[in-house]
N, CA, C and O atoms as a Tripos MOL2 file, in Angstrom:
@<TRIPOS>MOLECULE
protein
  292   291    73     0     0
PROTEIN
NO_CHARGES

@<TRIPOS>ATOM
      1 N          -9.3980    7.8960  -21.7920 N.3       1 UNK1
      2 CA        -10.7640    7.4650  -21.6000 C.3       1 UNK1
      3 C         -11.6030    8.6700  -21.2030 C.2       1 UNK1
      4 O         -11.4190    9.2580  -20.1370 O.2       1 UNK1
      5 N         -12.4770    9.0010  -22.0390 N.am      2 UNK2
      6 CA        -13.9580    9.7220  -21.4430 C.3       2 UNK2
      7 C         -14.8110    9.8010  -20.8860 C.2       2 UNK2
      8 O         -15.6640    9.1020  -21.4330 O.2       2 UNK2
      9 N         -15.1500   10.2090  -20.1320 N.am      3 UNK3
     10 CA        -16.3110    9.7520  -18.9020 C.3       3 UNK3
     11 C         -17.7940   10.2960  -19.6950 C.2       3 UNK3
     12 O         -17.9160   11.3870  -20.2520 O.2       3 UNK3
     13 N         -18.8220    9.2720  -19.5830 N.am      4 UNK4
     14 CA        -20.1850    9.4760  -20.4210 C.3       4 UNK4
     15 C         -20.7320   10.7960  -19.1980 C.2       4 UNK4
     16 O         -20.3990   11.0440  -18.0390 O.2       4 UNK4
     17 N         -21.5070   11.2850  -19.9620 N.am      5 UNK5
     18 CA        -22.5710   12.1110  -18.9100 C.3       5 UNK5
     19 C         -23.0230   11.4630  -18.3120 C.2       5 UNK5
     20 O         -23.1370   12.0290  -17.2250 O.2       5 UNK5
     21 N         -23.5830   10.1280  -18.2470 N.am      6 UNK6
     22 CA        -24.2860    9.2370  -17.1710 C.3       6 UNK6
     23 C         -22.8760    9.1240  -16.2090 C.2       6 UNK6
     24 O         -22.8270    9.7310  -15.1400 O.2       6 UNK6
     25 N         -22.3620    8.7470  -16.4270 N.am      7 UNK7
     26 CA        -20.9400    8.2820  -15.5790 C.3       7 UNK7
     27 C         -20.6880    9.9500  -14.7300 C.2       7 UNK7
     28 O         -20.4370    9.5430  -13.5960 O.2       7 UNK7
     29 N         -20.6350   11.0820  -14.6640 N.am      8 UNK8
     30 CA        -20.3800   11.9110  -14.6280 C.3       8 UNK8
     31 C         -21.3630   12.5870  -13.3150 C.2       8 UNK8
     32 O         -21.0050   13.1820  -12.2990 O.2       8 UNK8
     33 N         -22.8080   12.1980  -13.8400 N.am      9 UNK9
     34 CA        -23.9870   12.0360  -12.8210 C.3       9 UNK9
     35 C         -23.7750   11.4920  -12.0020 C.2       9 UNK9
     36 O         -24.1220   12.0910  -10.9840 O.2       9 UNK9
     37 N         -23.1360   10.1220  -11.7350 N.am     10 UNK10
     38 CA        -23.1470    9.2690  -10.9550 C.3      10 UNK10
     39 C         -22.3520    9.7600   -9.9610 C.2      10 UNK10
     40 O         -22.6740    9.7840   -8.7730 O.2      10 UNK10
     41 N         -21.2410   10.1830  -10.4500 N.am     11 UNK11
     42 CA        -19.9560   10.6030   -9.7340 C.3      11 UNK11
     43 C         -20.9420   12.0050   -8.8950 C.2      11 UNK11
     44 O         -20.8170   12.1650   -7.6810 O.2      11 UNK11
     45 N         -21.5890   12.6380   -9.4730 N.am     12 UNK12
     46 CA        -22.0560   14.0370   -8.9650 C.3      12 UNK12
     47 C         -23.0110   13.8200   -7.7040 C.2      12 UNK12
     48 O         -23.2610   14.6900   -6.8700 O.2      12 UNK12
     49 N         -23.6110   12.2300   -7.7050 N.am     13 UNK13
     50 CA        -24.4320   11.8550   -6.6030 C.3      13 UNK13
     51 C         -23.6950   11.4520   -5.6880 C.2      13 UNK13
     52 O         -23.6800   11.8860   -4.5360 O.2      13 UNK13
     53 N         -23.0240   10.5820   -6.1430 N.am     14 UNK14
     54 CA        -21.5310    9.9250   -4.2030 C.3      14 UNK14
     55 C         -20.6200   11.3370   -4.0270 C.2      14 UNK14
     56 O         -20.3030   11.5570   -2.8580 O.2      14 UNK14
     57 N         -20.3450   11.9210   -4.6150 N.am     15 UNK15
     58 CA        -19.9130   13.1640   -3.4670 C.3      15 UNK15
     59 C         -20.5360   13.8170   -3.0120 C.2      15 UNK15
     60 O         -20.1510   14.8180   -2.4070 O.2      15 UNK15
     61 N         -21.7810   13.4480   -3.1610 N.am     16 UNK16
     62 CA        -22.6870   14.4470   -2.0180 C.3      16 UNK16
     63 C         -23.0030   13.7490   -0.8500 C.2      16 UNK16
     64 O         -23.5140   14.2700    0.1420 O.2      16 UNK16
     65 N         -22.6190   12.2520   -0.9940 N.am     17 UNK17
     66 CA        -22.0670   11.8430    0.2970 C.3      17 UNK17
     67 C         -21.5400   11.9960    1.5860 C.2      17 UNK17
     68 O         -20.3210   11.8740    1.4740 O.2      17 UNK17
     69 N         -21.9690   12.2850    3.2220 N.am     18 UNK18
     70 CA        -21.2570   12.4730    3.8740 C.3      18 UNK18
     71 C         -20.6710   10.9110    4.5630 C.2      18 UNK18
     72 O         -21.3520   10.0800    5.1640 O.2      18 UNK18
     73 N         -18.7880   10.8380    4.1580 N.am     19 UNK19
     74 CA        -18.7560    9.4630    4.3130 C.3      19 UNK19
     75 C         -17.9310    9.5550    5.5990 C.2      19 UNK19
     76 O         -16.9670    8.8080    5.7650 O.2      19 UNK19
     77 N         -18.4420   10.8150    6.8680 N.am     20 UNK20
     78 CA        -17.6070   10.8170    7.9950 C.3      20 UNK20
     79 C         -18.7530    9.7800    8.7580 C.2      20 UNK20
     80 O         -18.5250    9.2190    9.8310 O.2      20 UNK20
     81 N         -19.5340    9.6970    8.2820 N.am     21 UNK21
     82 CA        -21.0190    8.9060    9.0920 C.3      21 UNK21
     83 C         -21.6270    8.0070    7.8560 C.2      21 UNK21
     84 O         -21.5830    8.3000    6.6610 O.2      21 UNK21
     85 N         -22.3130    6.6180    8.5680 N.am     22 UNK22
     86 CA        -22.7820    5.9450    8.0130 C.3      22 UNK22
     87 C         -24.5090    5.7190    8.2350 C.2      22 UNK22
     88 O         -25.2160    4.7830    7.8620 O.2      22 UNK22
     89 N         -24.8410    6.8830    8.9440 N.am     23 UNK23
     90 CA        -26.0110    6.7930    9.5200 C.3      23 UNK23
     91 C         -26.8990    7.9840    8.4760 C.2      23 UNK23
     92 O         -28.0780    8.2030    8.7530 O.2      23 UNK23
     93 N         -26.3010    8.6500    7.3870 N.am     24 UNK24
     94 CA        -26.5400    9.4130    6.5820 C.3      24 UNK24
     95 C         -26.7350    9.3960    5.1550 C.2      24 UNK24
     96 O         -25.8070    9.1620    4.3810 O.2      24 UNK24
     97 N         -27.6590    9.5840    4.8640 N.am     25 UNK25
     98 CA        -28.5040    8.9770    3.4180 C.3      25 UNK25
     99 C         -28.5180   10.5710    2.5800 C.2      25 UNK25
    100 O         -28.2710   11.6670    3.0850 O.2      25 UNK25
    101 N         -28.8230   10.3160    1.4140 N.am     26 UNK26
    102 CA        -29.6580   11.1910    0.4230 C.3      26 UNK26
    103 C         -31.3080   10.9280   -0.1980 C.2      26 UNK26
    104 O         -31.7470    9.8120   -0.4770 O.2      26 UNK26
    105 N         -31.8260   11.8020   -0.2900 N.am     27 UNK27
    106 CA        -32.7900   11.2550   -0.6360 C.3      27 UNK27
    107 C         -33.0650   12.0410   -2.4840 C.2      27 UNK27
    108 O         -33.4750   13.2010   -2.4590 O.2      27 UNK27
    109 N         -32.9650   11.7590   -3.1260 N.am     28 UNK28
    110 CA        -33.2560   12.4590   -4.6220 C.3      28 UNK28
    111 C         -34.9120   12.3760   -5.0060 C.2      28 UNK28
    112 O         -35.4640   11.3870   -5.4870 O.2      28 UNK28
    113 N         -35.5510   13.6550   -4.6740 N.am     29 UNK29
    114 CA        -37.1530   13.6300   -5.1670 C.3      29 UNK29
    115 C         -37.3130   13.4010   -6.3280 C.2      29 UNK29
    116 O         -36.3230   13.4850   -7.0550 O.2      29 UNK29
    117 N         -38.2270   13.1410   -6.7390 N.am     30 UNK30
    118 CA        -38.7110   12.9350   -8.4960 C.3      30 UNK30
    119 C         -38.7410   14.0500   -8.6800 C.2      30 UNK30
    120 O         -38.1500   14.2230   -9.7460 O.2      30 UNK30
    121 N         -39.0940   15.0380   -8.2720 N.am     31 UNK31
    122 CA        -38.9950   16.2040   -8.9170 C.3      31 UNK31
    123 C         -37.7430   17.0970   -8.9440 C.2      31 UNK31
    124 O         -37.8300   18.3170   -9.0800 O.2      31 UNK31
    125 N         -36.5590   16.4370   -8.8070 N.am     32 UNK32
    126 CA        -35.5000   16.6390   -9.3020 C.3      32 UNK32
    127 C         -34.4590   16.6080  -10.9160 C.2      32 UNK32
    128 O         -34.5100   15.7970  -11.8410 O.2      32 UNK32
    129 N         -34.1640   17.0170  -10.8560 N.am     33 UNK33
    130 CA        -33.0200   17.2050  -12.2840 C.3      33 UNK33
    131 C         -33.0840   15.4470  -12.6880 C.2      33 UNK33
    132 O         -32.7740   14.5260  -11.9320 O.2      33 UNK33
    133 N         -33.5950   15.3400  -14.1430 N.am     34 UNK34
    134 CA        -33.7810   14.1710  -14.0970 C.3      34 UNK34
    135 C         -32.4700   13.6480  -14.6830 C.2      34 UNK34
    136 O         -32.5300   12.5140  -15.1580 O.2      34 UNK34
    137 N         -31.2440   14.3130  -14.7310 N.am     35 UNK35
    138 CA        -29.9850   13.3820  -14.7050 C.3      35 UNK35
    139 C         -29.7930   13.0190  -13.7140 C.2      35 UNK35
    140 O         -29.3290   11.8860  -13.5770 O.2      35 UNK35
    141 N         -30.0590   13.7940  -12.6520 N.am     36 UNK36
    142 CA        -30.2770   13.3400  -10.7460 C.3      36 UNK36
    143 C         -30.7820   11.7630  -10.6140 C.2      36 UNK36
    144 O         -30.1430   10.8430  -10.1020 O.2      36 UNK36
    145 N         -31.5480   11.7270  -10.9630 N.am     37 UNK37
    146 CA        -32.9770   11.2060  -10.8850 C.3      37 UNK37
    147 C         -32.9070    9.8380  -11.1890 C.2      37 UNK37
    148 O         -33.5130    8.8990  -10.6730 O.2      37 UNK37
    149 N         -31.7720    9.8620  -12.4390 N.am     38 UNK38
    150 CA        -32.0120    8.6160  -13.6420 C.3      38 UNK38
    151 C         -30.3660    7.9690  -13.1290 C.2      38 UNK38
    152 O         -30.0550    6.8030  -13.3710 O.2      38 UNK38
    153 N         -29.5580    8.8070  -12.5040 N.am     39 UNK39
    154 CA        -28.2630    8.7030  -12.0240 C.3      39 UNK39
    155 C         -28.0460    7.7070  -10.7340 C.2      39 UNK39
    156 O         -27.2170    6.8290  -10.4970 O.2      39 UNK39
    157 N         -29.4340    8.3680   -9.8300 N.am     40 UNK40
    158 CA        -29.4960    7.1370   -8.5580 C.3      40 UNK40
    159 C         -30.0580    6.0430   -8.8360 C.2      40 UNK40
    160 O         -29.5960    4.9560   -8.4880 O.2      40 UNK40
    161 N         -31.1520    6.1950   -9.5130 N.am     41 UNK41
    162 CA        -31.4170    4.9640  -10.0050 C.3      41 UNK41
    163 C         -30.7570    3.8310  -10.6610 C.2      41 UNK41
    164 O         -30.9560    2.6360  -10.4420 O.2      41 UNK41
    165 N         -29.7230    4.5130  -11.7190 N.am     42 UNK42
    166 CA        -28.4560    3.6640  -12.4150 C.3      42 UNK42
    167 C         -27.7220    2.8120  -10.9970 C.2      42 UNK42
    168 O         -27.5780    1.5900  -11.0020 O.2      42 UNK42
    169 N         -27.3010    3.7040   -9.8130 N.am     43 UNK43
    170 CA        -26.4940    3.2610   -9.0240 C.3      43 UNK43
    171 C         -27.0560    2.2910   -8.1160 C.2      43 UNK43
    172 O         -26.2850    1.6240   -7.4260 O.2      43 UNK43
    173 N         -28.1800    2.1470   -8.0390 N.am     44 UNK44
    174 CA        -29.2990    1.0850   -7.0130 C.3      44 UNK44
    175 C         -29.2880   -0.3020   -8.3040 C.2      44 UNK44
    176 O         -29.3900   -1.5190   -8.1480 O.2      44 UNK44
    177 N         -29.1720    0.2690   -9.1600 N.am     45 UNK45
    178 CA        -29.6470   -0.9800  -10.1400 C.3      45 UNK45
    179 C         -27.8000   -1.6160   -9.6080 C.2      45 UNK45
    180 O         -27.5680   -2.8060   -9.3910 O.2      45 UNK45
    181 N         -26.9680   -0.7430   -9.5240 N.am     46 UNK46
    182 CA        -25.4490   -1.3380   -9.4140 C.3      46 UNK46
    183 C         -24.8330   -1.9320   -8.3140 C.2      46 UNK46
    184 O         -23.7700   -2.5420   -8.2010 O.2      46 UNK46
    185 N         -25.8520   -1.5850   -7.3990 N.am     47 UNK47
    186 CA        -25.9390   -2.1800   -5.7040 C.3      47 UNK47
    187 C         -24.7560   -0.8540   -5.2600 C.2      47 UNK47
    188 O         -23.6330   -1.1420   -4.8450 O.2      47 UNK47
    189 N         -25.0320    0.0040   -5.3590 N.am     48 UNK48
    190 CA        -24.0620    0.9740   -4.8210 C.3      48 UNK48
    191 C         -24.6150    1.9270   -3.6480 C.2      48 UNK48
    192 O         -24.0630    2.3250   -2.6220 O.2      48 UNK48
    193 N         -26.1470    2.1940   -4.2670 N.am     49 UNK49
    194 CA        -26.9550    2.3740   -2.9960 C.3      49 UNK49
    195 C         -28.1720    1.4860   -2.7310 C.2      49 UNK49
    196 O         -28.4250    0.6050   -3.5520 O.2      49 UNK49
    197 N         -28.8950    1.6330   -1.7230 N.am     50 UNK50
    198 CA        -30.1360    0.8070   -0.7710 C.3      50 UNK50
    199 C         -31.4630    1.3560   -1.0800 C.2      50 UNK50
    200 O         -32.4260    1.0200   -0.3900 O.2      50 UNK50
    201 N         -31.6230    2.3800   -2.3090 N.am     51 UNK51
    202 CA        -32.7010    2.6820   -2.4610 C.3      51 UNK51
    203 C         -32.9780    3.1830   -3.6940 C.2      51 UNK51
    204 O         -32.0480    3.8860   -4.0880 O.2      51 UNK51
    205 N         -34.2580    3.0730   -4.7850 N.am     52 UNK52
    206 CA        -34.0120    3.6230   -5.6340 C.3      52 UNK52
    207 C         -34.4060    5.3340   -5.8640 C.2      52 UNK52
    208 O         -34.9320    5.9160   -6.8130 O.2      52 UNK52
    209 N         -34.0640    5.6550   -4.9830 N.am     53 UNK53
    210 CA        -34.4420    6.8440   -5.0560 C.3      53 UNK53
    211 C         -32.8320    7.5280   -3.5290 C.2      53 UNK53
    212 O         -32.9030    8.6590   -3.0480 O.2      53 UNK53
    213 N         -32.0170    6.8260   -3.2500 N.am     54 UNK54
    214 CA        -30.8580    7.4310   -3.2900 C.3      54 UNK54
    215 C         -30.9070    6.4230   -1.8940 C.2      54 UNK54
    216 O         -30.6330    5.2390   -2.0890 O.2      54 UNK54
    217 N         -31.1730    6.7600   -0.8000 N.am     55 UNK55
    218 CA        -30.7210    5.9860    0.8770 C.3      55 UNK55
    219 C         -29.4820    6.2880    1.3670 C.2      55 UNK55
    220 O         -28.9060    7.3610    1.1850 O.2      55 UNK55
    221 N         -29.0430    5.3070    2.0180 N.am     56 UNK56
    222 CA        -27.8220    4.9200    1.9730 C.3      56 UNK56
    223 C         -26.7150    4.0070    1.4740 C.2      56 UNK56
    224 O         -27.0310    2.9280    0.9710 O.2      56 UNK56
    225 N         -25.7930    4.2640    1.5490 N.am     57 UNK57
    226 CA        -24.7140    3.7720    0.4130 C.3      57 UNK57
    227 C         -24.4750    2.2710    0.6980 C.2      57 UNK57
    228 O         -24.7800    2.1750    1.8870 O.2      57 UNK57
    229 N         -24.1020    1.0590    0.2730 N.am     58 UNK58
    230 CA        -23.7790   -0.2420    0.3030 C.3      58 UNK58
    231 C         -22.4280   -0.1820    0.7880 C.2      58 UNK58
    232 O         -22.0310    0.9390    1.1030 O.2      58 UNK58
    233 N         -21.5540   -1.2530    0.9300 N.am     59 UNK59
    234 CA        -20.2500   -1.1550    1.6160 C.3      59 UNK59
    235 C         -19.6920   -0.8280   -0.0780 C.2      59 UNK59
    236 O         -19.0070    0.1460   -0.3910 O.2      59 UNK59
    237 N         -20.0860   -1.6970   -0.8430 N.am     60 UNK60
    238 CA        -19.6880   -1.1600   -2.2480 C.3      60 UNK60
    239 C         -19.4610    0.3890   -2.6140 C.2      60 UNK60
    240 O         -18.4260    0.9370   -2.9920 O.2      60 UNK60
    241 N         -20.7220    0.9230   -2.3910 N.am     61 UNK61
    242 CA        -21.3340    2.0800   -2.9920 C.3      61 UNK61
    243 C         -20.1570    3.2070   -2.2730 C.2      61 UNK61
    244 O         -19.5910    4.0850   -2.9250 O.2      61 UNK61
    245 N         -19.9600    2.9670   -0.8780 N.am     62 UNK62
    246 CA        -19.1950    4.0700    0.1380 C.3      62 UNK62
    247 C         -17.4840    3.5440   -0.5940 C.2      62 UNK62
    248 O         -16.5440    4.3090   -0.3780 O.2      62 UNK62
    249 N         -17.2910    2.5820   -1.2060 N.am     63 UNK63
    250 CA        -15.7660    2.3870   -1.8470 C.3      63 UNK63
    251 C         -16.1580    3.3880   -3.0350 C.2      63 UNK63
    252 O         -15.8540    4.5070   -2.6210 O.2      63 UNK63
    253 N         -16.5640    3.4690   -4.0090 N.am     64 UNK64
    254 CA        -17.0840    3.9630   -4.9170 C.3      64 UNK64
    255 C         -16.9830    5.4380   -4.1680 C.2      64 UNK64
    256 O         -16.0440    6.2090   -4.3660 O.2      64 UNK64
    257 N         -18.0360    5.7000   -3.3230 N.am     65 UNK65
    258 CA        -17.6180    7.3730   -3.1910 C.3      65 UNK65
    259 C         -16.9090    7.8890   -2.1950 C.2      65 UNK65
    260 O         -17.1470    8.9770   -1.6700 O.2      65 UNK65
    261 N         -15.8460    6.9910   -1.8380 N.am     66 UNK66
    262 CA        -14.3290    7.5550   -1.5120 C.3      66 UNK66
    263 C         -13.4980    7.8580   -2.3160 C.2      66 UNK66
    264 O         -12.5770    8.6480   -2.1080 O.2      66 UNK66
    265 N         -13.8240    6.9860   -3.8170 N.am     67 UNK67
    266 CA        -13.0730    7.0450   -4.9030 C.3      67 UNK67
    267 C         -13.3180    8.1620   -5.5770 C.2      67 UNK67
    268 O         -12.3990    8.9190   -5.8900 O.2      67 UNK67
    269 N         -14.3910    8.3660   -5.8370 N.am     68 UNK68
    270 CA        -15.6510    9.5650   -6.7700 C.3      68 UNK68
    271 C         -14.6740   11.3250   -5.3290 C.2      68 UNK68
    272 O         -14.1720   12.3500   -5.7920 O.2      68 UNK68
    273 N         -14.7460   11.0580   -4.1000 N.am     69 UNK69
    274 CA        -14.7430   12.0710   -3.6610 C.3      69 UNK69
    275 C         -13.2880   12.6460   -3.6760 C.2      69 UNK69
    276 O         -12.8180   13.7730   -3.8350 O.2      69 UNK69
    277 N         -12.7350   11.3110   -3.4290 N.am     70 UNK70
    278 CA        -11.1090   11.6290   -3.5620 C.3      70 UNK70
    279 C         -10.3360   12.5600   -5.2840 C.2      70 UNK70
    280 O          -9.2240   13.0660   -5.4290 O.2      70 UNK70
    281 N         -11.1260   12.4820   -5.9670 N.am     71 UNK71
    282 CA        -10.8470   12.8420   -7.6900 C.3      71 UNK71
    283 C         -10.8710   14.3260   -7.3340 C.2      71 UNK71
    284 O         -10.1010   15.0230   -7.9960 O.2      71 UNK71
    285 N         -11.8330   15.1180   -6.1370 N.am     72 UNK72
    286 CA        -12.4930   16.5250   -6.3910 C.3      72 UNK72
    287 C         -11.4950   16.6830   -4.9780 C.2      72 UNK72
    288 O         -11.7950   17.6210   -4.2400 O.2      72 UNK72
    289 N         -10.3310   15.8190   -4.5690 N.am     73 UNK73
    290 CA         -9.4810   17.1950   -3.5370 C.3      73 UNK73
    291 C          -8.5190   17.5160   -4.2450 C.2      73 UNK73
    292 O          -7.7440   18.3960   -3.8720 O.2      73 UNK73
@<TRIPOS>BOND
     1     1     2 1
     2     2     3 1
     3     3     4 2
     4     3     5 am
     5     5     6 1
     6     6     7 1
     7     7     8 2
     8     7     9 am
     9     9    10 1
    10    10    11 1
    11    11    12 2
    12    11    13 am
    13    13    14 1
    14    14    15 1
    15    15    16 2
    16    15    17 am
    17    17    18 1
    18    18    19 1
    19    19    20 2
    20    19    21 am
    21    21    22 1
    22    22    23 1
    23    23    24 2
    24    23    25 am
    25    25    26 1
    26    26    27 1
    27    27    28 2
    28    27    29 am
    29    29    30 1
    30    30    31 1
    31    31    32 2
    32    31    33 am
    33    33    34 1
    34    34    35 1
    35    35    36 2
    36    35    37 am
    37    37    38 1
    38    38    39 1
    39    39    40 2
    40    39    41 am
    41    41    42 1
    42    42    43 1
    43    43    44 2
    44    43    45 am
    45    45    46 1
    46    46    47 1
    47    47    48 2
    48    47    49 am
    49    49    50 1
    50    50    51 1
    51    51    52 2
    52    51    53 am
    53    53    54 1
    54    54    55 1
    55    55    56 2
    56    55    57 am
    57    57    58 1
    58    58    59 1
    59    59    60 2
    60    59    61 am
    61    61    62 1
    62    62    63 1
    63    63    64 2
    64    63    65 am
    65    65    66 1
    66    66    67 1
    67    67    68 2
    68    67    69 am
    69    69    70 1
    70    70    71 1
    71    71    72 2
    72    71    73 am
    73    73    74 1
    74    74    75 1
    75    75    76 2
    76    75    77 am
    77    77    78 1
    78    78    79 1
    79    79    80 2
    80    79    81 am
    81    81    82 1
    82    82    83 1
    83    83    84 2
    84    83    85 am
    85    85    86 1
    86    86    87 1
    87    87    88 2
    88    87    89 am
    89    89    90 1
    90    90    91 1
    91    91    92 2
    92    91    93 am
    93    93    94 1
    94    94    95 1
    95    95    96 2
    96    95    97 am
    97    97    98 1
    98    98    99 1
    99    99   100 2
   100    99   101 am
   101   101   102 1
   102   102   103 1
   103   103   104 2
   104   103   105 am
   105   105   106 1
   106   106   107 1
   107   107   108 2
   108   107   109 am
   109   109   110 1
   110   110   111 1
   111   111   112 2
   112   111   113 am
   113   113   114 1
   114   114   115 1
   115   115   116 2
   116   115   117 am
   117   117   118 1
   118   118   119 1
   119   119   120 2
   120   119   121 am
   121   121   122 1
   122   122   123 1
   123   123   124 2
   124   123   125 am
   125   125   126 1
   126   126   127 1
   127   127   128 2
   128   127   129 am
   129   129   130 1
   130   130   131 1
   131   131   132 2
   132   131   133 am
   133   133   134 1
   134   134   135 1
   135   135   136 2
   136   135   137 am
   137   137   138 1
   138   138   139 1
   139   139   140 2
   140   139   141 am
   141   141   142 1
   142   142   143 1
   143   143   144 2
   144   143   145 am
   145   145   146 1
   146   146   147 1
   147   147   148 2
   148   147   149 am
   149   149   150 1
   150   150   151 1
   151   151   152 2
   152   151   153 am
   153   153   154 1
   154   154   155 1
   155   155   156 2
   156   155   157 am
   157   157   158 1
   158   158   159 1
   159   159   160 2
   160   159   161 am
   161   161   162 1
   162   162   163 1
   163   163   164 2
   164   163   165 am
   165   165   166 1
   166   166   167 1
   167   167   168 2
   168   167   169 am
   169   169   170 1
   170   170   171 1
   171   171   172 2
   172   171   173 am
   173   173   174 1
   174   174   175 1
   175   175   176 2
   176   175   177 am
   177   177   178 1
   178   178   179 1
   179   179   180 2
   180   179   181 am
   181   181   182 1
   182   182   183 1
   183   183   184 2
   184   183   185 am
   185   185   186 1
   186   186   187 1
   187   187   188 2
   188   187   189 am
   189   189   190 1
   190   190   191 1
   191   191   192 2
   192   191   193 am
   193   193   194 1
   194   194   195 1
   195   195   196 2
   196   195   197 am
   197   197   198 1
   198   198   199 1
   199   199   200 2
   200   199   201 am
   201   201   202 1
   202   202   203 1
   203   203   204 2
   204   203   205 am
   205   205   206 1
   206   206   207 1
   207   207   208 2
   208   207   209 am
   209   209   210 1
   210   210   211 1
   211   211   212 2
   212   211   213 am
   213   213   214 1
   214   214   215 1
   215   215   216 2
   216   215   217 am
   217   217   218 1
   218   218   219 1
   219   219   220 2
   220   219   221 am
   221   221   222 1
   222   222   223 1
   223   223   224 2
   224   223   225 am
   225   225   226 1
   226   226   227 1
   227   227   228 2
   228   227   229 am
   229   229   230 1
   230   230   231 1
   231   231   232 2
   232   231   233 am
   233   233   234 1
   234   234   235 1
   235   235   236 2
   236   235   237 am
   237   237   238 1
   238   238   239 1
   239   239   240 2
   240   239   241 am
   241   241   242 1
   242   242   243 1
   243   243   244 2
   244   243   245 am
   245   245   246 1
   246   246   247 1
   247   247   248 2
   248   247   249 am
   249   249   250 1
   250   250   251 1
   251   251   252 2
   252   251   253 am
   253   253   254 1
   254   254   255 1
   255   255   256 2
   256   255   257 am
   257   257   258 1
   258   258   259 1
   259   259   260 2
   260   259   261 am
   261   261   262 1
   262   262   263 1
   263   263   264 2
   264   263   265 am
   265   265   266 1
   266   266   267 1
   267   267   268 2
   268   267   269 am
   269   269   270 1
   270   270   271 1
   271   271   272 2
   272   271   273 am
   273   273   274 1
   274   274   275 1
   275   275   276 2
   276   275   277 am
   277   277   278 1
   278   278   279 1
   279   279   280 2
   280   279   281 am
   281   281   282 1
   282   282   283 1
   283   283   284 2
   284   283   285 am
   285   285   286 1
   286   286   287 1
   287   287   288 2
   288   287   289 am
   289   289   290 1
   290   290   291 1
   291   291   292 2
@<TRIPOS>SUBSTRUCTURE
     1 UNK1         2 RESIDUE 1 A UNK
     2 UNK2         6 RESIDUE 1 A UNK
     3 UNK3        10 RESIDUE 1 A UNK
     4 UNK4        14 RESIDUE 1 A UNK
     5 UNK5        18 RESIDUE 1 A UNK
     6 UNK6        22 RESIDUE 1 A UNK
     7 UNK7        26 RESIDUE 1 A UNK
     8 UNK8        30 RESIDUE 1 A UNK
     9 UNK9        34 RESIDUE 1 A UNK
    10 UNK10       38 RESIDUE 1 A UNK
    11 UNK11       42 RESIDUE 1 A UNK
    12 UNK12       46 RESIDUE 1 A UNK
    13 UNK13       50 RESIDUE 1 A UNK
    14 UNK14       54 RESIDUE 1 A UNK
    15 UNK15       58 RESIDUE 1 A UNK
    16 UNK16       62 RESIDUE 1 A UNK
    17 UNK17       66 RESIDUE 1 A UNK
    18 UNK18       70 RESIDUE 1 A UNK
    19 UNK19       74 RESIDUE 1 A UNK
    20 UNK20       78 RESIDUE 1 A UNK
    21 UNK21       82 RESIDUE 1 A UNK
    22 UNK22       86 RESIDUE 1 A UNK
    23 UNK23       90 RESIDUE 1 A UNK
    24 UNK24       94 RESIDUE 1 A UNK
    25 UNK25       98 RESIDUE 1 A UNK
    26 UNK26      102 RESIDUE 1 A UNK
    27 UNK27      106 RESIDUE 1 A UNK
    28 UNK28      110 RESIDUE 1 A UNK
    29 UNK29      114 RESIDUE 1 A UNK
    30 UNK30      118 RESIDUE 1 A UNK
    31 UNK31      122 RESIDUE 1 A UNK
    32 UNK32      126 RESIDUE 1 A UNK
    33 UNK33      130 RESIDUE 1 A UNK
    34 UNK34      134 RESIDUE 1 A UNK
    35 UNK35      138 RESIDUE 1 A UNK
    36 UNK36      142 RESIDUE 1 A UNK
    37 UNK37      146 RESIDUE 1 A UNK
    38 UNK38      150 RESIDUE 1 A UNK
    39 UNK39      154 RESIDUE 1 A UNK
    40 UNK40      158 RESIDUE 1 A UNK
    41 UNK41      162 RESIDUE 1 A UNK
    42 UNK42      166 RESIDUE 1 A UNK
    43 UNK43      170 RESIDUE 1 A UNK
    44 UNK44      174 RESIDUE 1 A UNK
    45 UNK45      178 RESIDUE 1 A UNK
    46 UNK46      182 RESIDUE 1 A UNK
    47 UNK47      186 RESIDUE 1 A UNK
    48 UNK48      190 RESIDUE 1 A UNK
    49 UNK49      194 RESIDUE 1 A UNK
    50 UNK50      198 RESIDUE 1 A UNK
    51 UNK51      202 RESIDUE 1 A UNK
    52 UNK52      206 RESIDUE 1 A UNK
    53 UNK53      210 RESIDUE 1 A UNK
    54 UNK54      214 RESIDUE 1 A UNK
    55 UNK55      218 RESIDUE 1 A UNK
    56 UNK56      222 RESIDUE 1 A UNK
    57 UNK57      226 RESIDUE 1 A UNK
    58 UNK58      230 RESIDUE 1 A UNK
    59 UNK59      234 RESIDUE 1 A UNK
    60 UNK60      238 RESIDUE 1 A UNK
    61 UNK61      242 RESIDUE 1 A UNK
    62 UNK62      246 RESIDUE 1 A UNK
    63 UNK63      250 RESIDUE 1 A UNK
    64 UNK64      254 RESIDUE 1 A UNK
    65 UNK65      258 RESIDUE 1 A UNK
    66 UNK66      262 RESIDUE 1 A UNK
    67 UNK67      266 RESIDUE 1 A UNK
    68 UNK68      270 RESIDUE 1 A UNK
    69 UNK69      274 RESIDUE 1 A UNK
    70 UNK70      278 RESIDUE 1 A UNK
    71 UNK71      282 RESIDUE 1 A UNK
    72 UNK72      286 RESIDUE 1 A UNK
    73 UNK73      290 RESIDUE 1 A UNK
């Protein structure tokens, strides 16, 4: 199986996750890389994060990027 470039984005936004704390968000400006951009937005539409423009992660979203972070040790 191949991972799409959208899929790939996505993954590139939950490891920038810090998932030692839950009190810690991202925020992705519009004037960011619009695979950035179009990537958090995909993941808010997926309930993975609380904002469309990045927040913090859902209980979903933080399974997701334990999974996403665990691939890059």
């Amino acid at each position: 199986m191949n991972y799409s470039k959208e899929q790939i984005a996505e993954i590139d936004i939950l490891i920038r996750y810090n998932l030692a704390t839950t009190q810690q968000g991202i925020k992705v400006h519009s004037s960011a890389n619009m695979e950035h951009v179009e990537a958090v937005k995909r993941l808010f539409e997926k309930g993975l994060v609380t904002q469309i423009d990045g927040g913090y992660l859902t209980d979903l979203g933080r399974k997701a990027a334990e999974h996403a972070q665990a691939l890059i040790l």
